[in-house]
C-alpha positions in Angstrom: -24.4 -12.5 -25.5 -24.6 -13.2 -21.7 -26.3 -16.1 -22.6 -23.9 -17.7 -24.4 -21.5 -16.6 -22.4 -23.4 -18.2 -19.4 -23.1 -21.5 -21.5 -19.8 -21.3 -22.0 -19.0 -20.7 -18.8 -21.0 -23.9 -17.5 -19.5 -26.0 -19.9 -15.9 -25.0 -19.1 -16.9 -26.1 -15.3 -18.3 -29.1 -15.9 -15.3 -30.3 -17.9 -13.4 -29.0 -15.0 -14.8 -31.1 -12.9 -15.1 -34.2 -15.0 -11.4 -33.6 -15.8 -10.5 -33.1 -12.2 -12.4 -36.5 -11.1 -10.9 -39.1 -13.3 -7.6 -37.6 -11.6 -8.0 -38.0 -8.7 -9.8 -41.7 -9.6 -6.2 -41.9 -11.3 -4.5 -41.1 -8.5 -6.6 -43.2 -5.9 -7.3 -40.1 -4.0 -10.5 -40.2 -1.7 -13.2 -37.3 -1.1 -12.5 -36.9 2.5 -8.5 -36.4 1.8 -9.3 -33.7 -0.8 -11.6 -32.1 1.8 -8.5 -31.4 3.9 -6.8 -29.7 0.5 -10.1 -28.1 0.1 -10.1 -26.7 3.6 -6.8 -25.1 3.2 -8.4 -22.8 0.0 -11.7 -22.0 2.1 -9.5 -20.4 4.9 -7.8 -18.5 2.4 -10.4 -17.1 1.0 -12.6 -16.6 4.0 -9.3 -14.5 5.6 -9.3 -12.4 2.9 -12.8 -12.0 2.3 -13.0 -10.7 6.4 -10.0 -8.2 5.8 -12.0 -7.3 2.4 -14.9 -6.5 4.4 -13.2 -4.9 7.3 -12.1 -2.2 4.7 -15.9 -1.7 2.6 -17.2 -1.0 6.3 -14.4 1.5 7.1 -14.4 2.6 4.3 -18.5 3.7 4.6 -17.7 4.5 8.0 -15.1 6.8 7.7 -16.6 8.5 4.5 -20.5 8.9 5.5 -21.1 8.2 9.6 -18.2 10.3 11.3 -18.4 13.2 8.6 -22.4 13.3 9.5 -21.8 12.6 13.1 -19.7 15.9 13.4 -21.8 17.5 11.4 -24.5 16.6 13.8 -22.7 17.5 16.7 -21.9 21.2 15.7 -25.6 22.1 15.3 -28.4 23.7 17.5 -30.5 21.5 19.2 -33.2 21.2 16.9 -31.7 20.7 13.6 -29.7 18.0 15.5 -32.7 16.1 16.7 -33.9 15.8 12.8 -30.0 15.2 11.2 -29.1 12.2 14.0 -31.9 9.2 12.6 -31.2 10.8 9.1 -27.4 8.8 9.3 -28.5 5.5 9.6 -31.8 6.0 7.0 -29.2 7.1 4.7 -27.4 4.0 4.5 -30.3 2.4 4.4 -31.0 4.0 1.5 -28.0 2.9 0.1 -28.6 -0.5 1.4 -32.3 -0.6 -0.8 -30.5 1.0 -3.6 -28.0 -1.8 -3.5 -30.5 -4.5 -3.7 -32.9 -3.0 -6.5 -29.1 -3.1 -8.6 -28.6 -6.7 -7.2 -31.4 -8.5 -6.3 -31.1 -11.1 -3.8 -32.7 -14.0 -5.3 -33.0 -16.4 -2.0 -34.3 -14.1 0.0 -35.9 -16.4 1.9 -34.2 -15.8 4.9 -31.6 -13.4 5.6 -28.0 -14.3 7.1 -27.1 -17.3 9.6 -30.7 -18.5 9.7 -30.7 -18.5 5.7 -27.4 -20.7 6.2 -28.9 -23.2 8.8 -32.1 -23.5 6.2 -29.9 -24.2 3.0 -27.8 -27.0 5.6 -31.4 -28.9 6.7 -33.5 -28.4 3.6 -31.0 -27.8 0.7 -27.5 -29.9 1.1 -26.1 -26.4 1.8 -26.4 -24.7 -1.9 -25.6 -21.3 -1.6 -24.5 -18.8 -4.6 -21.2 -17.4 -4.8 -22.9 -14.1 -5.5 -25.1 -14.9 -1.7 -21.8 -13.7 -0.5 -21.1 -10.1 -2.0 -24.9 -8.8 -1.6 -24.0 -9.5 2.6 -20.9 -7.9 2.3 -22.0 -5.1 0.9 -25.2 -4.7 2.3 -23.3 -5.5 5.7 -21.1 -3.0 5.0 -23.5 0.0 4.1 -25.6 -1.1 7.0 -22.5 -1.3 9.7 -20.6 1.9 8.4 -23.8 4.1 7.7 -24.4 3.2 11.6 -27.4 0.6 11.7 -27.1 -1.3 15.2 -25.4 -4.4 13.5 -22.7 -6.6 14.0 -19.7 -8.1 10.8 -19.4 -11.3 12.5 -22.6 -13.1 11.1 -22.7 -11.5 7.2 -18.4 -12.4 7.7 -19.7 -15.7 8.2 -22.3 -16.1 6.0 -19.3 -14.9 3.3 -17.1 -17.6 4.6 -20.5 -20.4 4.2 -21.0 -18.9 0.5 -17.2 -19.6 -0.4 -16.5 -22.6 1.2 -20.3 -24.1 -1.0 -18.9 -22.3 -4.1 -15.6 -24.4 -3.8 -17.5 -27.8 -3.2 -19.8 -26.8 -5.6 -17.0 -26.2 -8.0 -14.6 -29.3 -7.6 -18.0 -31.6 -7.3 -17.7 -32.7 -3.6 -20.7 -34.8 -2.8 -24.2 -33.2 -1.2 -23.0 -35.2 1.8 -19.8 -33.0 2.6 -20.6 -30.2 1.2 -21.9 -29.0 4.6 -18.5 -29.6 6.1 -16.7 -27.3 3.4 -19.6 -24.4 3.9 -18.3 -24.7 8.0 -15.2 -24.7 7.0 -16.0 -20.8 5.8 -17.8 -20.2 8.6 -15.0 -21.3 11.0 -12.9 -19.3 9.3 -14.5 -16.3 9.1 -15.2 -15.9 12.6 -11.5 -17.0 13.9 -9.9 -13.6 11.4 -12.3 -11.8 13.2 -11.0 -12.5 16.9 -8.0 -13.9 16.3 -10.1 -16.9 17.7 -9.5 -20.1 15.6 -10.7 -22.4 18.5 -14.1 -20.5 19.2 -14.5 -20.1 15.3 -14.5 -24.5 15.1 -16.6 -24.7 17.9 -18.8 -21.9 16.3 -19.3 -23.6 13.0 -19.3 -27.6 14.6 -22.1 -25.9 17.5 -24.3 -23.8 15.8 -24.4 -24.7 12.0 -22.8 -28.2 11.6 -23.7 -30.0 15.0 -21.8 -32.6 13.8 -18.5 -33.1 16.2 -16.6 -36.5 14.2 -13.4 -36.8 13.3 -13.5 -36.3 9.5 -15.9 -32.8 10.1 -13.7 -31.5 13.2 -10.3 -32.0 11.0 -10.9 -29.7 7.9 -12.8 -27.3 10.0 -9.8 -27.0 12.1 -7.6 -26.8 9.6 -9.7 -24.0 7.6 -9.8 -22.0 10.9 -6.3 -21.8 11.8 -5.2 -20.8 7.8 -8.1 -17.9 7.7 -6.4 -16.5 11.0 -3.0 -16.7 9.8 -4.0 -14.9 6.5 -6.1 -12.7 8.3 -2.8 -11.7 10.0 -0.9 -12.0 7.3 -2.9 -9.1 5.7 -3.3 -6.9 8.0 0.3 -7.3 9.7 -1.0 -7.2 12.9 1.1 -9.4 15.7 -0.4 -12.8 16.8 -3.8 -13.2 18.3 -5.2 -10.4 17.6 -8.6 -9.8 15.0 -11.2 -7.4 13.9 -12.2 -7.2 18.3 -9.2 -6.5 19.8 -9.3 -6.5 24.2 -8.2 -3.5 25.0 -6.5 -5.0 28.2 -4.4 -7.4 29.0 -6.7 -10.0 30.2 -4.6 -12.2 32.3 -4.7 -9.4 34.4 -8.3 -9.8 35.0 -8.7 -11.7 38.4 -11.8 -14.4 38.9 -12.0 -15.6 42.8 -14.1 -18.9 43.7 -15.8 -17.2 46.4 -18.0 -14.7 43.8 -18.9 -18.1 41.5 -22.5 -17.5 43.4 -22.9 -13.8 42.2 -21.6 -14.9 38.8 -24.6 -17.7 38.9 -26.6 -14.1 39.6 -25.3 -12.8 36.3 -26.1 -15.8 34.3 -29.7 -15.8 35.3 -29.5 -11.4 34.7 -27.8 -11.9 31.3 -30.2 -14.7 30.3 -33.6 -12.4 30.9 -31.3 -10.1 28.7 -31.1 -12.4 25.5 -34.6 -13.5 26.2 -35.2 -9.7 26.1 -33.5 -9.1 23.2 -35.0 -12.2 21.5 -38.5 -10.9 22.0 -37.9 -7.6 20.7 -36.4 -8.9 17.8 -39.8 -11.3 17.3 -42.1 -8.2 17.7 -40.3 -5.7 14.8 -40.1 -8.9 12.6 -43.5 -9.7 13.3 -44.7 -5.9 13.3 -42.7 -5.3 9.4 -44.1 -8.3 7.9 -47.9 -6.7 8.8 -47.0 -3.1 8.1 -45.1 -4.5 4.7 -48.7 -5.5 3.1 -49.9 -1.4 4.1 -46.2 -0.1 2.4 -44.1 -0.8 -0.1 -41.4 -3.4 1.2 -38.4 -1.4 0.6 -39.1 1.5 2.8 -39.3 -0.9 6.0 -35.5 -0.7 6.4 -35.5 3.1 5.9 -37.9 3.3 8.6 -36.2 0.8 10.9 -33.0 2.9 10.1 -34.2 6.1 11.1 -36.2 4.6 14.3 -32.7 3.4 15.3 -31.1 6.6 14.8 -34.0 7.6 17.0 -32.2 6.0 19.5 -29.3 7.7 19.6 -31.3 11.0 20.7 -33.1 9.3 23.8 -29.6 8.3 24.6 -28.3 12.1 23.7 -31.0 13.7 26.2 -30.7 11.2 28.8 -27.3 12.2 29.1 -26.8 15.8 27.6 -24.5 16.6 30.2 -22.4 14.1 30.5 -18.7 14.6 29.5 -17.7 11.3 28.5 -20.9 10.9 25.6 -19.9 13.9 24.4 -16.5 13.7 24.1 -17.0 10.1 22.0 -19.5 11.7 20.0 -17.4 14.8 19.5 -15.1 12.0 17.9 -17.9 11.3 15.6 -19.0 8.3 16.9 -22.6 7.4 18.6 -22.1 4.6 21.7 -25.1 2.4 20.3 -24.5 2.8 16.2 -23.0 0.4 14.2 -21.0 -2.8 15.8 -20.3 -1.3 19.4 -16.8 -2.0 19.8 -16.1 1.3 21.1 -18.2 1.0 23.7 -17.4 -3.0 24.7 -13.7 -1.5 25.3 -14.5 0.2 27.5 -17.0 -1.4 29.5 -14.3 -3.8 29.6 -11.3 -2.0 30.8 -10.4 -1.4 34.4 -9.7 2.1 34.1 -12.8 3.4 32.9 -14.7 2.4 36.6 -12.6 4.6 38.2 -12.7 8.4 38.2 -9.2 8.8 36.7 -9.8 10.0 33.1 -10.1 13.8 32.5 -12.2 14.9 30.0 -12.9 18.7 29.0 -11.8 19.2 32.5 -13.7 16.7 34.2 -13.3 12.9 35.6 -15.1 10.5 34.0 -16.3 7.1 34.8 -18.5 4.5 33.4 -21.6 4.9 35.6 -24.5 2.2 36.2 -26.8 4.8 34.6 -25.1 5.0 31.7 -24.1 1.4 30.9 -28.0 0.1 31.6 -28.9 3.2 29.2 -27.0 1.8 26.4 -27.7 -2.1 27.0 -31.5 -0.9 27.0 -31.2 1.3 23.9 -29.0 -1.2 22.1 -31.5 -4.1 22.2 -34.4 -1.5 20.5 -32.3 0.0 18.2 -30.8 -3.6 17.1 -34.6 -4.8 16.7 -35.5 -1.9 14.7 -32.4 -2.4 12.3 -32.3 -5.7 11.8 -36.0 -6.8 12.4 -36.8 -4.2 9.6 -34.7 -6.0 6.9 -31.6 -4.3 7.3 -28.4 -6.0 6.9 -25.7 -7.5 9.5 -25.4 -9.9 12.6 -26.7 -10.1 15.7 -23.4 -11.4 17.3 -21.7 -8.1 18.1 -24.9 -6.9 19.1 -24.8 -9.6 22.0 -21.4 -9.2 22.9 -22.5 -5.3 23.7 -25.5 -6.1 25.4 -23.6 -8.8 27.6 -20.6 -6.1 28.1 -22.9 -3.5 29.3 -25.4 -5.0 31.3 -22.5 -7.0 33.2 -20.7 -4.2 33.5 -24.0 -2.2 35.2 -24.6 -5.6 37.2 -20.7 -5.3 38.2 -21.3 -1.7 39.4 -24.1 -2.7 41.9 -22.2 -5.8 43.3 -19.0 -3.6 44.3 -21.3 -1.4 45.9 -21.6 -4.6 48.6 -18.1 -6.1 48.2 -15.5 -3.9 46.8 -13.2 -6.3 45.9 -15.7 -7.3 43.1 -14.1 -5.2 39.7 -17.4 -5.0 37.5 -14.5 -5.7 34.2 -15.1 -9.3 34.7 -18.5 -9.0 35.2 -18.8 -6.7 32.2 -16.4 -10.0 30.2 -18.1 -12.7 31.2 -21.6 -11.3 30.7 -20.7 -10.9 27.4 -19.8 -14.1 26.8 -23.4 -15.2 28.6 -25.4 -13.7 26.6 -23.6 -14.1 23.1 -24.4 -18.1 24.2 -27.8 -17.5 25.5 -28.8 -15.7 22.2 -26.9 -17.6 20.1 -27.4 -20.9 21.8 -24.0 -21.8 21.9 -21.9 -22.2 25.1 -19.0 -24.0 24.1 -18.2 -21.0 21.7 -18.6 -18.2 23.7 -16.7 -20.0 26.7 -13.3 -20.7 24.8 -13.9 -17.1 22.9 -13.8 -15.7 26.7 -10.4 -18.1 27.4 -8.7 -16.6 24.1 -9.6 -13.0 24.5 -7.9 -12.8 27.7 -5.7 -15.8 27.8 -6.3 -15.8 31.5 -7.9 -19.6 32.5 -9.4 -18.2 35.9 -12.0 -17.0 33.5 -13.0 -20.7 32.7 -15.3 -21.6 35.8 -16.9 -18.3 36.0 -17.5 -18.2 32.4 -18.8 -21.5 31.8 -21.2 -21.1 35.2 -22.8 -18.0 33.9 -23.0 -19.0 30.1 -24.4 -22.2 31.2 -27.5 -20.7 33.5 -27.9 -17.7 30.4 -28.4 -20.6 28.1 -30.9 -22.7 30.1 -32.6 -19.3 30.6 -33.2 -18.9 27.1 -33.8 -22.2 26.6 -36.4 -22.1 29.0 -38.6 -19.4 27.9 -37.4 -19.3 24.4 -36.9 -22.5 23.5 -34.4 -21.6 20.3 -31.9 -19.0 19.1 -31.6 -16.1 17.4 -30.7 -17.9 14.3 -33.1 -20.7 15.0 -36.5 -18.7 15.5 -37.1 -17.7 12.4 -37.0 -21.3 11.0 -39.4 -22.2 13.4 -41.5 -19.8 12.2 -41.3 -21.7 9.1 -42.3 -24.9 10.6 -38.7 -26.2 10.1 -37.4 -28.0 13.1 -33.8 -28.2 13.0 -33.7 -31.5 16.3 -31.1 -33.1 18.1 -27.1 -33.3 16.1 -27.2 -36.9 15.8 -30.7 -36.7 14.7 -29.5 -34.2 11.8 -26.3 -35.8 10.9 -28.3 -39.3 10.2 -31.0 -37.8 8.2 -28.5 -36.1 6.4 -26.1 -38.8 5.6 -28.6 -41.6 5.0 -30.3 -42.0 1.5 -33.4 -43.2 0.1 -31.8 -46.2 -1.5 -30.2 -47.0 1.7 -33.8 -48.5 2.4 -36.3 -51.4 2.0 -38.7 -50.1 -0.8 -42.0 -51.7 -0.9 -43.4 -53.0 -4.5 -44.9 -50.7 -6.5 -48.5 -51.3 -8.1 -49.1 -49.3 -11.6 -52.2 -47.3 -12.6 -53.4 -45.9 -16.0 -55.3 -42.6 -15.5 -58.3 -44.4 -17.9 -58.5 -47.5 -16.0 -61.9 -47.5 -14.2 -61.6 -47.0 -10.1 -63.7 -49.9 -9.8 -61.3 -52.1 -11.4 -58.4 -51.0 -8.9 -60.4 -51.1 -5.8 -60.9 -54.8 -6.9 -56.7 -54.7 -7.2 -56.8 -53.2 -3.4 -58.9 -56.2 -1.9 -57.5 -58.8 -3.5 -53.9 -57.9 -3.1 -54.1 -56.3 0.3 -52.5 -52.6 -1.6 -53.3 -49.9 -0.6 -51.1 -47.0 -2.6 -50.4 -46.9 -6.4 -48.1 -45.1 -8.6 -50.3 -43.8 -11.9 -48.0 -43.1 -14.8 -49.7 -42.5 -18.2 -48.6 -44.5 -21.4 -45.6 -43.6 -21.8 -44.2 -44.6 -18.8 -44.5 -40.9 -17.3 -45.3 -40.6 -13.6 -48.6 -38.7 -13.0 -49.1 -38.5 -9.3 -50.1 -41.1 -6.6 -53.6 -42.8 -5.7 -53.6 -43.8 -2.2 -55.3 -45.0 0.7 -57.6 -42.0 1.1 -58.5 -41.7 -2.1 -60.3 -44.9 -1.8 -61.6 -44.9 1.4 -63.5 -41.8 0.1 -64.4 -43.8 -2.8 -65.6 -46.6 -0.3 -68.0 -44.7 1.2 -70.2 -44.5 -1.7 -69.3 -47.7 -3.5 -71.9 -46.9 -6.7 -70.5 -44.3 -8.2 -66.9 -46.4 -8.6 -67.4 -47.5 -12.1 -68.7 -44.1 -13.0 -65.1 -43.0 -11.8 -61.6 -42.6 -13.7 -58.4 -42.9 -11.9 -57.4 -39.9 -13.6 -60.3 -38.0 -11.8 -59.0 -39.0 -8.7 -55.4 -38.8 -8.6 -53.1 -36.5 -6.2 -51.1 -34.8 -8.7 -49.5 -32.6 -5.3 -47.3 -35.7 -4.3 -43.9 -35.2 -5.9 -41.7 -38.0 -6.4 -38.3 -39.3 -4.4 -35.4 -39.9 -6.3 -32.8 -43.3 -5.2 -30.4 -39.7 -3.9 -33.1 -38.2 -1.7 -31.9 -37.7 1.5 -33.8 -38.9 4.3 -34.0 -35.8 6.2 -35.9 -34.4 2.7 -38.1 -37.3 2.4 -39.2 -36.8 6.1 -39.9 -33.5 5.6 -42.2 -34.5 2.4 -44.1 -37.0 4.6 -44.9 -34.2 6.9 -46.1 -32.0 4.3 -48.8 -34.9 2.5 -49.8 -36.7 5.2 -49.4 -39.8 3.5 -48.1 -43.0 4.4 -45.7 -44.4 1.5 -44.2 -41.9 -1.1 -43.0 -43.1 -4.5 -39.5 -43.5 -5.6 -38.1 -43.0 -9.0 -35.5 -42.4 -10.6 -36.2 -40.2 -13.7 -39.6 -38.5 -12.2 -39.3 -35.3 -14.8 -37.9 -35.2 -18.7 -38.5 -37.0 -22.0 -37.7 -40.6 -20.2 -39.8 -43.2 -18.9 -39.6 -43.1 -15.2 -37.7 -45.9 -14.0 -40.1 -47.4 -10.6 -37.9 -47.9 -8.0 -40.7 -48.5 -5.6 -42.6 -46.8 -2.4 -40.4 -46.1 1.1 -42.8 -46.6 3.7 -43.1 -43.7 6.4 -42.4 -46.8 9.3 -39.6 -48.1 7.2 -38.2 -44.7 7.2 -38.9 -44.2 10.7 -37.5 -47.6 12.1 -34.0 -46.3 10.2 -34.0 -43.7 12.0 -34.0 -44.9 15.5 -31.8 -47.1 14.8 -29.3 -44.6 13.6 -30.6 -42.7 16.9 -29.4 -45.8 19.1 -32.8 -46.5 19.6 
């Protein structure tokens, strides 16, 4: 039954989109010009798909954390220490529960980095059903209290619809990437009432493509997912998921502390390239411990280990008044997203001694703010690193927020017309790019937060030196390390958009020479001298390609020239080298030279099936190579 109804639903789509085409042949409309209608329906649904997931986090939140958290609070001592991890292992209990009902089935990598691999290695295919296992898994993750931020699995939502709308209309391979930033874009912007960071985020970190005919339907997607976003919630203009809790043109940057903000970038970049290793180490430590265990109790672990933190934070500061009170409110400083925590480290008032609590005056101290940037960073890499769901993006605001703020703290000590607010705002901003890679978008997300452009010079100094710090030690991202771990190399933007854009039949194909799998070896070796060939395509019979005899093969054969004519080509023959098709993109075909160390790959055009496979010929790694340089400007 769900077979057929699988069918049926295939069929239906594929008339859809045959129907759909011959309109708009009809109607003379070109691909690009329905990308900017398209655009308009990906920030729609990426708007509402960030207030949907807003309310499944709350909703965990408010229903299982804070109930716990209080629950927590009003025991002794001891029973406390045990109940506190148990929080976050219980949504991560959830969280495995969830994916044994709905396995993920490209679980090859998990959130942005999974979206950066399907853009470079797979034209940016992603399921429809990618996005509802993040927001749910986000969600349990976030509102059970894992150390986790929305905005990534908010974007990851926002790639999966805007591929499932390309995917569904039949835009081409080539701008289907354009339509998955488009999600992306506007996912981020609902969240911080940001549209211009949430452009610069997809066109920076996924896209890296900054033309025309990409920047327009990104834009265009941003600014609608923010307005519906808005439209939703009713909230009043400019405002999103992160809310600044002050009025940021209030916020005042002088010239003559640029010098102690070049400090903080250098500070905030040993932070991300902190944060970076830790989050290396508990990947690298669950993949080893994951052959010992089954796989599905890493997250539980991580889970509880981050709850963990939450009590080292607890007796650091048992007595102080201001911890208490927040957790009293059933809320722990370094669980879930943080946003609690960033408000404060980024309002004025809160640095000063003037808030009363159970009596007392309270203030934000440096011990406390380098406490929870510490914590944060270990409890993050045991959430995340173990498998659980969410981002790393709030994660890096928090650290940024608190560890300026404690960096802010020490400076007014020496000049106390520093305020350590701004500190604690633009070190947020430093190490979101530092970690993230990604200075443009955390500069302008600075300038639309506050609205205040004094923030522009300070900001874009300190985000600049974080980044080359990361860059320097790190040499890639949080979203681009685990790739490299894969051995995929993502390269320069107009490398990517080249490779990407280009085809195989866009080419010079060299002639192909044919080989029977029964002709004697002997007989093509003679073929190879006289002809100067080195590479042959072997097909059987029928017309069906076989694999590839090449220039290895018979040097091997050369070596001991006797035992040629004892020799089939069929005995010889490297089945492992798949064939290209006329579509192949280059940056595919590179990627297949890499992997067979050969020097020409075949090119067909029917290489599986019934058919004959028609020859188109062999692309030549220098032919390939010369194509690209030249698209390079080289």
């Amino acid at each position: 039954m769900a077979i057929n109804i699988t069918k049926a639903a295939q069929g239906w789509l594929l008339q859809f989109r045959l129907r759909l085409l011959q309109r708009l042949t009809r109607w003379g409309v070109r691909e690009q010009t329905l990308l900017v209608v398209l655009s308009f329906v990906v920030g729609v649904l990426s708007g509402s798909a960030t207030w949907l997931f807003k309310v499944c986090t709350n909703f965990v939140e408010r229903n299982y954390m804070r109930p716990l958290a209080l629950v927590s609070h009003a025991t002794s001592w001891p029973a406390f220490w045990v109940l506190l991890p148990l929080i976050p292992a219980g949504g991560a209990v959830m969280l495995v529960l969830w994916r044994r009902l709905w396995p993920r089935r490209d679980a090859r990598l998990d959130g942005l980095a999974g979206v950066l691999y399907s853009l470079t290695r797979e034209s940016g295919r992603l399921r429809f059903a990618l996005g509802l296992e993040t927001m749910i898994g986000s969600a349990l993750t976030i509102g059970s209290g894992g150390s986790a931020g929305p905005e990534a699995p908010i974007a990851v939502i926002g790639s999966s619809i805007g591929s499932t709308v390309a995917a569904t209309v039949g835009i081409s391979r080539r701008n289907m990437p354009v339509l998955i930033g488009c999600g992306a874009a506007g996912g981020i912007s609902a969240v911080f009432g940001a549209p211009i960071a949430g452009v610069l985020f997809a066109v920076e970190v996924l896209l890296r493509d900054f033309s025309v005919s990409t920047l327009t339907p990104v834009v265009i997607s941003s600014v609608t997912a923010t307005t519906m976003y808005e439209a939703i919630v009713g909230s009043k203009t400019t405002t999103g998921l992160f809310q600044m809790p002050v009025q940021g043109s209030n916020l005042v940057f002088t010239f003559h502390e640029l010098p102690y903000y070049l400090v903080l970038g250098l500070f905030c970049g040993l932070l991300a390239v902190f944060f970076t290793r830790c989050m290396g180490v508990i990947e690298m430590l669950s993949q080893r411990v994951a052959k010992k265990i089954p796989a599905f109790v890493l997250p539980i672990i991580g889970a509880a280990l981050s709850g963990a933190c939450g009590i080292v934070l607890l007796a650091l500061f048992s007595h102080d008044p201001f911890l208490h009170q927040r957790f009293s409110d059933g809320y722990i400083p370094i669980f879930a997203d943080g946003y609690p925590t960033i408000h404060r480290a980024l309002d004025p008032g809160w640095y000063a001694s003037g808030h009363i609590v159970a009596g007392q005056a309270v203030q934000l101290t440096l011990e406390f703010l380098a406490a929870v940037c510490l914590l944060k960073i270990v409890a993050t890499a045991f959430t995340l690193g173990s498998g659980g769901a969410g981002g790393v993006f709030a994660p890096a605001l928090f650290i940024g927020a608190t560890g300026g703020g404690a960096l802010g703290i020490i400076l007014h000590h020496y000049s106390a017309a520093i305020d350590p607010t701004s500190y604690a705002l633009v070190g947020m901003g430093a190490v979101l790019a530092a970690a993230t890679q990604a200075p443009l978008t955390a500069i302008i997300l600075l300038f639309e937060l506050t609205r205040n452009y004094g923030v522009m010079l300070p900001a874009m100094l300190a985000t600049v030196t974080a980044t080359v710090c990361q860059q320097f030690v790190v040499g890639e991202s949080l979203y681009t390390l685990p790739l490299r771990h894969m051995g995929v190399k993502l390269g320069s933007a107009v490398g990517i958009s080249a490779m990407q854009r280009l085809t195989v039949d866009q080419l010079s194909l060299d002639k192909a020479d044919l080989a029977r799998p029964d002709e004697p070896l002997s007989s093509i070796l003679d073929r190879s001298h006289a002809s100067d060939i080195n590479d042959f395509i072997v097909t059987d019979s029928a017309g069906h390609y076989l694999g590839m005899l090449t220039i290895n093969e018979l040097k091997i054969v050369m070596l001991e020239p006797e035992s040629a004519p004892l020799l089939l080509v069929g005995e010889v023959v490297r089945t492992d080298i798949p064939p290209l098709r006329s579509t192949t993109p280059l940056d595919v075909a590179l990627e297949m030279f890499s992997r067979h160390e050969v020097s020409r790959l075949p090119v067909l055009d029917n290489p599986v099936g019934n058919k004959a496979s028609v020859i188109r010929g062999l692309l030549s790694r220098a032919e390939l190579m010369r194509r690209y340089y030249r698209e390079m400007g080289g």
